[in-house]
BALUM-677254 format. One record per residue (C-alpha): chain; residue number from 1; x, z, y. Coordinates in Angstrom, 1 decimal, padded with zeros to 4 digits, m for minus. Example, Ala and Ser with C-alpha at 12.3 -4.5 7.8 and 13.67 -1.06 7.14 Angstrom:
<site cadena="A" num="1" px="012.3" pz="007.8" py="m004.5"/>
<site cadena="A" num="2" px="013.7" pz="007.1" py="m001.1"/>
This chain:
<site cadena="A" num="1" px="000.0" pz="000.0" py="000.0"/>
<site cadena="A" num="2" px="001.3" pz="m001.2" py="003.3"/>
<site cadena="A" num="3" px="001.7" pz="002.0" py="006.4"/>
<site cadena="A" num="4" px="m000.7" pz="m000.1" py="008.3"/>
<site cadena="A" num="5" px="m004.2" pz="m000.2" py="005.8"/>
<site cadena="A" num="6" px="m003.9" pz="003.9" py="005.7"/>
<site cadena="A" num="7" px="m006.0" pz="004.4" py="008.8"/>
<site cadena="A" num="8" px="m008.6" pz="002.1" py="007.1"/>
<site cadena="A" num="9" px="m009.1" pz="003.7" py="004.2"/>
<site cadena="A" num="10" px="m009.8" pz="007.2" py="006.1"/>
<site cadena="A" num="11" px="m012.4" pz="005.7" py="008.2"/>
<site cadena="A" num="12" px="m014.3" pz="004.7" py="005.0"/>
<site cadena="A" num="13" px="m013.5" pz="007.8" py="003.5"/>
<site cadena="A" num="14" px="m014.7" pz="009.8" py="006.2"/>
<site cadena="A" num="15" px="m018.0" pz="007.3" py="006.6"/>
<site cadena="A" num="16" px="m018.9" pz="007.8" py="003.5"/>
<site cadena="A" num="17" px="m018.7" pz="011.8" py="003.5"/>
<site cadena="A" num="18" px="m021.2" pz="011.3" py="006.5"/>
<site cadena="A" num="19" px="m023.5" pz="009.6" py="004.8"/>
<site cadena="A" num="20" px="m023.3" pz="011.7" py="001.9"/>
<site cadena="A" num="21" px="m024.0" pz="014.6" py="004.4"/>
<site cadena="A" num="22" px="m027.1" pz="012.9" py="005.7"/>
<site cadena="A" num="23" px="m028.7" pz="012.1" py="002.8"/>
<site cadena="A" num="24" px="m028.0" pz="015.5" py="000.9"/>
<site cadena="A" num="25" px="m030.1" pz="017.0" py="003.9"/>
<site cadena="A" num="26" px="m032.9" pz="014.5" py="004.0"/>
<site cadena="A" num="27" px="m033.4" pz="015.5" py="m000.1"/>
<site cadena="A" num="28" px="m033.3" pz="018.9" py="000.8"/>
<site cadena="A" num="29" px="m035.8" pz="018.6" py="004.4"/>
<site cadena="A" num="30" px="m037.9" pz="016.4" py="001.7"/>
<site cadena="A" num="31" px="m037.8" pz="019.7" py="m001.0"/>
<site cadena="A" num="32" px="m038.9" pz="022.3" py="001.5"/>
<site cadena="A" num="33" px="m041.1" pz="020.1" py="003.4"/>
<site cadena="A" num="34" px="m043.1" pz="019.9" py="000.1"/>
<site cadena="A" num="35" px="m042.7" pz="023.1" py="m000.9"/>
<site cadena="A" num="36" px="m044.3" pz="024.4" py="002.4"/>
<site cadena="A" num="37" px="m047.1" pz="022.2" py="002.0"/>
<site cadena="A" num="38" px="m047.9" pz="024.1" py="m002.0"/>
<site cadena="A" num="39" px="m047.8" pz="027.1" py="m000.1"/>
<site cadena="A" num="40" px="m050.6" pz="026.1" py="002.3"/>
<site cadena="A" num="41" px="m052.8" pz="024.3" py="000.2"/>
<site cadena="A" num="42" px="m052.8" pz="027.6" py="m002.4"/>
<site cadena="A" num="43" px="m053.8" pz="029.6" py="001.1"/>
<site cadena="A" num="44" px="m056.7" pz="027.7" py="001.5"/>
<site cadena="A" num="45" px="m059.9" pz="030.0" py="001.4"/>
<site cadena="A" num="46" px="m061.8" pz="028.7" py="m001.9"/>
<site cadena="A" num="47" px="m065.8" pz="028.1" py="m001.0"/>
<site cadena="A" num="48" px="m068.1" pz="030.0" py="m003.5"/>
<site cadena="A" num="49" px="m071.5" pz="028.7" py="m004.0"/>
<site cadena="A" num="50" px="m074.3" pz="030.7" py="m003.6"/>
<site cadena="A" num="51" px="m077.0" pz="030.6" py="m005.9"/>
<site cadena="A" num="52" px="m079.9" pz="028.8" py="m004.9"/>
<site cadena="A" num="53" px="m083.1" pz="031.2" py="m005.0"/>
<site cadena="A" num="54" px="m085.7" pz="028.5" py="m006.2"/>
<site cadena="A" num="55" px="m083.6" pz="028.5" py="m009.7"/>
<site cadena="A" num="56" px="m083.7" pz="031.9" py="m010.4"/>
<site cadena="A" num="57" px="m086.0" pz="033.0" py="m013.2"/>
<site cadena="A" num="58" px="m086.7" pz="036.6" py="m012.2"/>
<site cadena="A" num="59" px="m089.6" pz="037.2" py="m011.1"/>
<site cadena="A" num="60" px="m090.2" pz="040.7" py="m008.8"/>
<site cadena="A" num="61" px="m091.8" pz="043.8" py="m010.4"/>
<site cadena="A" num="62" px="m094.0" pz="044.2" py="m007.2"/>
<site cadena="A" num="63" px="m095.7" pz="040.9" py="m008.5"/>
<site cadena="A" num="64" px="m096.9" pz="042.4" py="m011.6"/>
<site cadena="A" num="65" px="m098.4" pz="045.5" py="m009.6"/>
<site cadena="A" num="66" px="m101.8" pz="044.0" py="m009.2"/>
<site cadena="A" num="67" px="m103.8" pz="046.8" py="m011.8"/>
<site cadena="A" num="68" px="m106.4" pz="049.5" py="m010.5"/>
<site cadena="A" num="69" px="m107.0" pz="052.5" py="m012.1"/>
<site cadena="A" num="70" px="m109.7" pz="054.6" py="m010.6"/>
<site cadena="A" num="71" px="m113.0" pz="057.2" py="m010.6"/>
<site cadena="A" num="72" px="m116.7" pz="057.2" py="m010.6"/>
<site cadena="A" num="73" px="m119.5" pz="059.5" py="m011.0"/>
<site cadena="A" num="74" px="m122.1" pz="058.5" py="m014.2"/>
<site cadena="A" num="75" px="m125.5" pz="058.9" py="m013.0"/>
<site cadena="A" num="76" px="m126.5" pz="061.4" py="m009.8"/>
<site cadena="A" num="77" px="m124.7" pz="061.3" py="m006.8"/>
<site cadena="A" num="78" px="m125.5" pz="063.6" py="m005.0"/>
<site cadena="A" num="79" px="m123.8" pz="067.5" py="m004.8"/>
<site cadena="A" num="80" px="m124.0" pz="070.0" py="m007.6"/>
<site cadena="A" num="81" px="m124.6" pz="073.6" py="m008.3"/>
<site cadena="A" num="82" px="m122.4" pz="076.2" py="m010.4"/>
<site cadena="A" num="83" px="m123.6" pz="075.7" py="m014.0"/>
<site cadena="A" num="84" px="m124.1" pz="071.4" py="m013.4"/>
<site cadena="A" num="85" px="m122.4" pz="069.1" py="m015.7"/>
<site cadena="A" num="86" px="m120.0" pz="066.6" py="m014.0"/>
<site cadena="A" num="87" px="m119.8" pz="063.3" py="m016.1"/>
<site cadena="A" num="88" px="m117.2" pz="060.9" py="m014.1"/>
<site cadena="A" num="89" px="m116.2" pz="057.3" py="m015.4"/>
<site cadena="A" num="90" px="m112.6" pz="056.7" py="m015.5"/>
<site cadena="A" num="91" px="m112.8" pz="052.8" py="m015.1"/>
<site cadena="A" num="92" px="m110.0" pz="050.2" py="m014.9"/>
<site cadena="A" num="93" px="m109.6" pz="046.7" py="m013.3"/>
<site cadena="A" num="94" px="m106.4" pz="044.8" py="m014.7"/>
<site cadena="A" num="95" px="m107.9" pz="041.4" py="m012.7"/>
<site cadena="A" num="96" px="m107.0" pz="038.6" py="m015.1"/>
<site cadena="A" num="97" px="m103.9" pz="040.0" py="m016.8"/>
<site cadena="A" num="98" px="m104.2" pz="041.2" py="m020.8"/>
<site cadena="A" num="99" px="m103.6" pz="044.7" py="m021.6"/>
<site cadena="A" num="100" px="m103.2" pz="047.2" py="m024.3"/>
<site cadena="A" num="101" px="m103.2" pz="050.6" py="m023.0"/>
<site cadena="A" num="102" px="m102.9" pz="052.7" py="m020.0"/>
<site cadena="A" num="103" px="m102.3" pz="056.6" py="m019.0"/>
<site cadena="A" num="104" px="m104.6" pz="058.2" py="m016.4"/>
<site cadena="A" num="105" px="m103.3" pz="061.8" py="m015.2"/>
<site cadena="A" num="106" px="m106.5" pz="063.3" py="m013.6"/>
<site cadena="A" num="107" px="m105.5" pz="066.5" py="m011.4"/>
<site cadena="A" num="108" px="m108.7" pz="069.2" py="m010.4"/>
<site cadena="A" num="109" px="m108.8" pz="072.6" py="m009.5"/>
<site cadena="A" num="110" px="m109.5" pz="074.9" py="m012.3"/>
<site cadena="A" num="111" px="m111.7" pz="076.9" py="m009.7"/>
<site cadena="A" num="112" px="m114.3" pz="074.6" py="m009.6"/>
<site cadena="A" num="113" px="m114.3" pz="072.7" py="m012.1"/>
<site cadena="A" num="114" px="m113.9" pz="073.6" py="m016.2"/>
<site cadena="A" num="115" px="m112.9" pz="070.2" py="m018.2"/>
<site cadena="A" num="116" px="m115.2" pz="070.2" py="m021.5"/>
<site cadena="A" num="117" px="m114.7" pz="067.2" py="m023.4"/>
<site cadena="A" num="118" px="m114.0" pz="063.3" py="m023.2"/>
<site cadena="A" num="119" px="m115.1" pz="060.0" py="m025.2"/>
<site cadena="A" num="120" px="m113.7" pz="056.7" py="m025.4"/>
<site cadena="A" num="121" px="m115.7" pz="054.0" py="m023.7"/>
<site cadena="A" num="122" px="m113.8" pz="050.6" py="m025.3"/>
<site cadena="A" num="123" px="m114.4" pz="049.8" py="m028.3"/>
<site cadena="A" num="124" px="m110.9" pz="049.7" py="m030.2"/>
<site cadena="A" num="125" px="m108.9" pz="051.8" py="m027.7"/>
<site cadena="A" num="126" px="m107.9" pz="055.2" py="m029.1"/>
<site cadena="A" num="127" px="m108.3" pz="058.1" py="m027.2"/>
<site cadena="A" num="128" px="m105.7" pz="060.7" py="m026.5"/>
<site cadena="A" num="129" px="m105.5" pz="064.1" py="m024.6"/>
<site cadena="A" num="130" px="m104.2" pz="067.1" py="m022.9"/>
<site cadena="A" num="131" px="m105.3" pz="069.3" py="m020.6"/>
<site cadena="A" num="132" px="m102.8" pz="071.8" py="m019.1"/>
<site cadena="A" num="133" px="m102.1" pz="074.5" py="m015.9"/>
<site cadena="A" num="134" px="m099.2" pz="073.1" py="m013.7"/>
<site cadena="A" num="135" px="m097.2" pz="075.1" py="m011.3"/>
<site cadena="A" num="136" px="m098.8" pz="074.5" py="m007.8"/>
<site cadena="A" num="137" px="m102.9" pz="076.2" py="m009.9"/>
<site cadena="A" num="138" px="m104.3" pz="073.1" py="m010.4"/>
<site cadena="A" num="139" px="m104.7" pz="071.7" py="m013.7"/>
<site cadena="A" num="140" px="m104.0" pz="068.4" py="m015.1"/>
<site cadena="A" num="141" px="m106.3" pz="066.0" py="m017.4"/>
<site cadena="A" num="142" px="m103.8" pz="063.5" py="m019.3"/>
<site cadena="A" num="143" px="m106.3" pz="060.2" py="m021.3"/>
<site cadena="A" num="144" px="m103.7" pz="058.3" py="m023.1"/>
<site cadena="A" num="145" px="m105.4" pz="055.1" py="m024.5"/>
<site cadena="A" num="146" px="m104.0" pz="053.3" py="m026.9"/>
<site cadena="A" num="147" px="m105.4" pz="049.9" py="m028.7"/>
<site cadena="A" num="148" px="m106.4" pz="050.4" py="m032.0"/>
<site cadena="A" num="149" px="m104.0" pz="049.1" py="m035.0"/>
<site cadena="A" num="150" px="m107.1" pz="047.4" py="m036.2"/>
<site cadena="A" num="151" px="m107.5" pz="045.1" py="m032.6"/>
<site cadena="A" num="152" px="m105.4" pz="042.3" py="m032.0"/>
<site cadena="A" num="153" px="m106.2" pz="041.0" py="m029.1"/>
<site cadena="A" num="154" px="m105.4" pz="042.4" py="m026.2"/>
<site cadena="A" num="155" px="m108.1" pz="043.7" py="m023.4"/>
<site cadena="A" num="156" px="m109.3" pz="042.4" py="m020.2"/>
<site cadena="A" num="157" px="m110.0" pz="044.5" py="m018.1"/>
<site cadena="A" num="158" px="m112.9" pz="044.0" py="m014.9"/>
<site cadena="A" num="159" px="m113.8" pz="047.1" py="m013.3"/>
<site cadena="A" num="160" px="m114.4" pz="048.2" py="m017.2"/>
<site cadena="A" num="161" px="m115.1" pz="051.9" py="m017.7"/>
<site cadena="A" num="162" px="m112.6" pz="053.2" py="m019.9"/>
<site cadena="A" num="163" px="m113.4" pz="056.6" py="m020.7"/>
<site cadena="A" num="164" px="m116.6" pz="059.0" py="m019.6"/>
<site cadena="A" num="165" px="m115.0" pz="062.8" py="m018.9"/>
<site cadena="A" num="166" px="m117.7" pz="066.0" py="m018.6"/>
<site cadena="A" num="167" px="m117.0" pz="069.0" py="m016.8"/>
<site cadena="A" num="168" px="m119.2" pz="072.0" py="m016.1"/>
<site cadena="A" num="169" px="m118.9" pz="073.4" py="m012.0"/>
<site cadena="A" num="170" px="m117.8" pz="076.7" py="m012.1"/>
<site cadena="A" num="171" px="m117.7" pz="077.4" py="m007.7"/>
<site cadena="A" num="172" px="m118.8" pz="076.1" py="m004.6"/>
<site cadena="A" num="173" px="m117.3" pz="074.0" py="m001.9"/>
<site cadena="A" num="174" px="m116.1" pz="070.5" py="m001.8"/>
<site cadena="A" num="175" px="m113.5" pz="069.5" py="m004.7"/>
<site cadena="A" num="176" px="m111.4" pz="066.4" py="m005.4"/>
<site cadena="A" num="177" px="m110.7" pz="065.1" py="m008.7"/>
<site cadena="A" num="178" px="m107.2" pz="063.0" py="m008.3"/>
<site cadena="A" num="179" px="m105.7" pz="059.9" py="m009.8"/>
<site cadena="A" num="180" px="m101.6" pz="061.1" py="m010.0"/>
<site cadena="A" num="181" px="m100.0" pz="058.0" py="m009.2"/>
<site cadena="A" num="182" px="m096.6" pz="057.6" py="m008.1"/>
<site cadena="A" num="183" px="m094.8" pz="053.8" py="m008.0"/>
<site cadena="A" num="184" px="m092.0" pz="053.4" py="m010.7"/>
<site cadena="A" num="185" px="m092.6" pz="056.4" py="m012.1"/>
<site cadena="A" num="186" px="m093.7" pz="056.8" py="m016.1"/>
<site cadena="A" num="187" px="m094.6" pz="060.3" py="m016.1"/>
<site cadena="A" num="188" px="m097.6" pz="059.8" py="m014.7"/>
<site cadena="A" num="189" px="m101.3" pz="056.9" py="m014.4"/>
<site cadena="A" num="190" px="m099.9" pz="053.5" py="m015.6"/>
<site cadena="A" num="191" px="m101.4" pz="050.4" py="m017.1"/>
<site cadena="A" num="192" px="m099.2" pz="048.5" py="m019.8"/>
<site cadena="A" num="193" px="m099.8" pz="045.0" py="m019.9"/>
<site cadena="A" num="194" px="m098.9" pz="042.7" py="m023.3"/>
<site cadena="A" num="195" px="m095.6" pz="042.9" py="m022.4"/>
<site cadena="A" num="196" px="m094.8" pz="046.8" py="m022.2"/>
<site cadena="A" num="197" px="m094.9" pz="046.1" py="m018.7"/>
<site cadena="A" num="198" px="m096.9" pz="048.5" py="m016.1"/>
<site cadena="A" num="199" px="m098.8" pz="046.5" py="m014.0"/>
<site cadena="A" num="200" px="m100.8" pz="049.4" py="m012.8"/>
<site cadena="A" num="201" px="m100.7" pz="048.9" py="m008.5"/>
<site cadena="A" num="202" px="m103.4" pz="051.9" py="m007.3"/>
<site cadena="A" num="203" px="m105.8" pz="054.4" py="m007.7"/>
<site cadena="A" num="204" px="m109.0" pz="055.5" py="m006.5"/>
<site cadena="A" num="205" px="m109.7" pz="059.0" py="m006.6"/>
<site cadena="A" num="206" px="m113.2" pz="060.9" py="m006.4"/>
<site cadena="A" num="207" px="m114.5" pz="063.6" py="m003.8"/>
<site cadena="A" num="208" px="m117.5" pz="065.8" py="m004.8"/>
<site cadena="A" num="209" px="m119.8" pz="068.0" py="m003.2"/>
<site cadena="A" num="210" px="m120.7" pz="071.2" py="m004.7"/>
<site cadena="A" num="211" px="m123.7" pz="073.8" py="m003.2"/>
């Protein structure tokens, strides 16, 4: 090699180191350009759908809640006397849903009245109940009725008197005989549809007059 070609061959040397230079940072401003953009994309906020309400198949209890339970007095009227029989109609309205049984929890004060006996007034619903003192003096009058193992079909119930109750008037004064009733609750009045659901919705209760 002649003296004069050695300043050549560093210029291409030294070219060639620059362009290695450049293109060893374009790779890497390629890898963390791309990099950066993984990042963001896996920061993006993800949309959750919400369910639409029209497809859901649940359908509110509050919907079933359309049954009546309530009280009526058979025959007079008008007020009684100490020594009277009461006779009251415990009647039930289900409007056009089935049923099979119900509970009616009568409450009455053991001062003026005396609970005596009941009978069924369906044909094919049996006929339970109990009659006990609860803490606050008043006593209460649990019907349980149940549809007979010999009935299939359910009942339909239209303003249909369920059960007739006596009781004899022992004192004097106005007196209320109550439906006990509370929403939700199974402890007390219900009405159990073919389902096993309650359906029962409200109650009537009954004032009478005693001389």
């Amino acid at each position: 090699m002649e003296l004069e070609d050695v300043p050549n061959t560093k210029g291409r040397v030294l070219s060639l180191g620059v362009a290695s230079l450049i293109a060893i940072t374009v790779v890497l401003a390629g890898i963390v350009f791309f990099a950066k953009s993984r990042v963001d994309q896996s920061r993006k906020p993800v949309s959750i759908p919400t369910p639409s309400a029209s497809g859901s198949n649940i359908t509110p209890r509050e919907s079933l809640l359309n049954g009546k339970l309530g009280l009526a007095l058979k025959g007079s009227t008008g007020s009684y006397k100490k020594g009277d029989s009461v006779i009251v109609f415990v009647y039930g309205d289900a409007k056009d849903v089935k049923t099979t049984g119900y509970d009616a929890l009568l409450r009455y004060d053991p001062q003026k009245l005396r609970y005596e006996r009941l009978s069924s007034s369906l044909d094919g619903m049996d006929v339970f109940e109990t009659d006990a003192l609860v803490s606050d003096g008043m006593r209460e009058l649990l019907i349980t009725g149940v549809r007979s193992t010999a009935r299939k079909e359910p009942f339909l119930l239209v303003n249909t008197a369920l059960v007739e109750v006596t009781f004899t008037v022992l004192g004097s004064g106005p007196t209320r005989i109550a439906l006990g009733y509370e929403p939700g609750s199974s402890k007390d009045s219900n009405m159990m549809n073919d389902q096993n659901q309650d359906v029962l919705g409200s109650v009537e209760d009954l004032d009478i007059s005693i001389r």
